[in-house]
N, C-alpha and C positions, 0 to 999 in steps of 0.2 A: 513509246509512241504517243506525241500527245494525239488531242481531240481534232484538230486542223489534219496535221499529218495523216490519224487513221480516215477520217472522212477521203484525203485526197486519194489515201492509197485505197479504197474499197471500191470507189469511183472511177476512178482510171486505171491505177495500175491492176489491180484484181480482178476489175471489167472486162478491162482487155484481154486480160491473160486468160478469162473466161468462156468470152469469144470464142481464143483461139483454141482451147482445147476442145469446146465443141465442135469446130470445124476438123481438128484431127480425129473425133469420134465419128461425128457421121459421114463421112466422106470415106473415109478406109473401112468402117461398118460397111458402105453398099458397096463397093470395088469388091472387098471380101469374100461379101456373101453371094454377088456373082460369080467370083472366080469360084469360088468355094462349090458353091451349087455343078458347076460345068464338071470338077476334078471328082465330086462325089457320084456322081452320075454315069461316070466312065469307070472308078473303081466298082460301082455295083453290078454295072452290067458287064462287066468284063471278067469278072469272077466266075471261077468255076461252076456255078451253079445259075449263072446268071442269066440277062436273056439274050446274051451273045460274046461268048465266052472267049476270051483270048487272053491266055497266061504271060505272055510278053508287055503286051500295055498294061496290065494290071501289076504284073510284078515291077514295072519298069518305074511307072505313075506314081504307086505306092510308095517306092524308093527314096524317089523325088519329093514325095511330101514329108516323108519321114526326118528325110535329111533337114529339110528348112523348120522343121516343129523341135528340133534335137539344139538348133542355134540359142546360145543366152542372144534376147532381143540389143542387147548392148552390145554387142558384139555383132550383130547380124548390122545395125546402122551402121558399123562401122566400114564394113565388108560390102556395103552396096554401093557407099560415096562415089565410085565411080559411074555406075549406073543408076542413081538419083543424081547425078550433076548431067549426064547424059540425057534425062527425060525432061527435070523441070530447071535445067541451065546452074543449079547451084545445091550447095550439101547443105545447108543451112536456113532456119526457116521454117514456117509452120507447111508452105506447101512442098518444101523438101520431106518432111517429115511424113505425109501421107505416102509416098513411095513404101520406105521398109515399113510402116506399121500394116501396109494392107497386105506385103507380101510374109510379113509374119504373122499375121490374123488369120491369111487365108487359107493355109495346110491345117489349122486347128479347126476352123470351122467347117471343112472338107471333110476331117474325119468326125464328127459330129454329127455332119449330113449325113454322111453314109453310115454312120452308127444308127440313124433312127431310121433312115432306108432298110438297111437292113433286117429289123425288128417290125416291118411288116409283115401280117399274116400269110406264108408262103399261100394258102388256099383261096384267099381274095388273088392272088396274080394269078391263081390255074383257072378261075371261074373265070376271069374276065379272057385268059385266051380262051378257052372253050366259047366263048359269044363273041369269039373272031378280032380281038381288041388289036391292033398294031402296037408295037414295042414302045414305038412313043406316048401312046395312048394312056401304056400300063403306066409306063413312067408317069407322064403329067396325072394323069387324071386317075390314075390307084394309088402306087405307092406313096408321091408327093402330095396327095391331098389324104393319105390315112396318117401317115408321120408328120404331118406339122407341127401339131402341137409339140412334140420331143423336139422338131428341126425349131423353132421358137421359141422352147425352153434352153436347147444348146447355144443360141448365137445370142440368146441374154447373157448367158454367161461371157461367154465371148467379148460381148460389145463392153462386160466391163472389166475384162485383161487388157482390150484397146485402151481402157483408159490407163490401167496401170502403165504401157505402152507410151503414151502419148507423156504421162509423166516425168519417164524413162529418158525420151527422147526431148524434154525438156531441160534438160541439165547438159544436155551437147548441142544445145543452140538452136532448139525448135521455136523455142517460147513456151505460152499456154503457163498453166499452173504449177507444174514441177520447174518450172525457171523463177517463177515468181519464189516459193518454197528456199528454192539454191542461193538464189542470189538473194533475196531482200530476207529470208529469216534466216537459212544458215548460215551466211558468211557473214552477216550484221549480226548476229546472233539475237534476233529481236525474237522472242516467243511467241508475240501477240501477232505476229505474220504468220509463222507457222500455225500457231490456232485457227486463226479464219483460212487459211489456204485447206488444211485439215477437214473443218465443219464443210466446207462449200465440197471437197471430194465425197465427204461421204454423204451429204446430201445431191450430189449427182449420182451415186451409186441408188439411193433409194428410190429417187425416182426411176431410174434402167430399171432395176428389180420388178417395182412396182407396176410400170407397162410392162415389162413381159409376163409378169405375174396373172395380170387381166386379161392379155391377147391369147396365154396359156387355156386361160376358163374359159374364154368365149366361144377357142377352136376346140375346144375340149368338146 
């Protein structure tokens, strides 16, 4: 790659493709972490120990999530095609691509949530009922504001499986950086594409790291 060439392709092509793999990050990051939050919040309180116990939605939900976190994500895009051509009119595409990465992000980050749900101080939930707290109350404003910092260090991680994800989903026709990667270094066999497509990943990884890192200390 000469010196014209690499300028054109850092510029455009690796721009673009930059773009769009941010747009597959944070887009399916907050669809996620909604749905994510809703699925952990019903397996918590529906546990048998919970603050409104019912073994059928808990074993049923559970199930549900288990099965979609059990999918290789390349094989989950491809098992959705017809329900990502149903939602966003077509399988192909960076906004096809936010479909299956959000519905595979979002059983992960479901169990994360309620893994650091869980690991709050059962004795903070008895105080606040004893001073009369309503179920929702415990939830928002106990258990989700004692576990953040865990629910904030779990969905860092997270946000950067999404990206392995969005990579993933680059090489079957989403775009963003792992298309860049497929097409212009491995099939041209150009090294100096995959170098920069390379550096620019894990300098998107260091920065994910590093704001979670900070938003960890701050909620800490």
């Amino acid at each position: 790659m000469n010196q014209t060439s690499l300028s054109e392709f850092l510029t455009d092509i690796l721009g673009k493709a930059l773009g769009e793999t941010l747009y597959m990050i944070v887009i399916p990051t907050i669809l996620a972490t909604i749905l994510g939050f809703i699925l952990a919040i019903i397996l918590v309180v529906t546990k048998d120990d919970g603050l409104k116990p019912c073994k059928i939605i808990n074993k049923v939900l559970g199930f549900i999530v288990n099965i979609f976190r059990s999918f290789p994500f390349i094989i989950l895009i491809v098992a959705l095609i017809p329900f990502t051509r149903a939602i966003v009119g077509t399988s192909i595409g960076v906004e096809a691509a936010v479909v299956p990465i959000t519905i595979g992000a979002a059983p992960f980050i479901a169990r994360v949530i309620e893994g650091a749900l869980n690991e709050v101080d059962k004795g903070l939930i008895e105080a606040a009922k004893s001073f009369g707290a309503t179920k929702r109350q415990i939830v928002f404003k106990v258990m989700i504001k004692e576990a953040m910092p865990s629910i904030i260090s779990g969905i860092t991680l997270s946000v950067i499986s999404i990206l392995g994800y969005t990579a993933m989903a680059g090489a079957v026709g989403a775009g963003g950086l792992g298309n860049v990667a497929l097409t212009y270094g491995h099939q041209r066999f150009d090294t100096a594409v995959m170098v920069y497509t390379v550096i620019t990943l894990v300098i998107i990884v260091q920065i994910i790291q590093g704001l979670g890192n900070l938003a960890y200390k701050k909620l800490k």
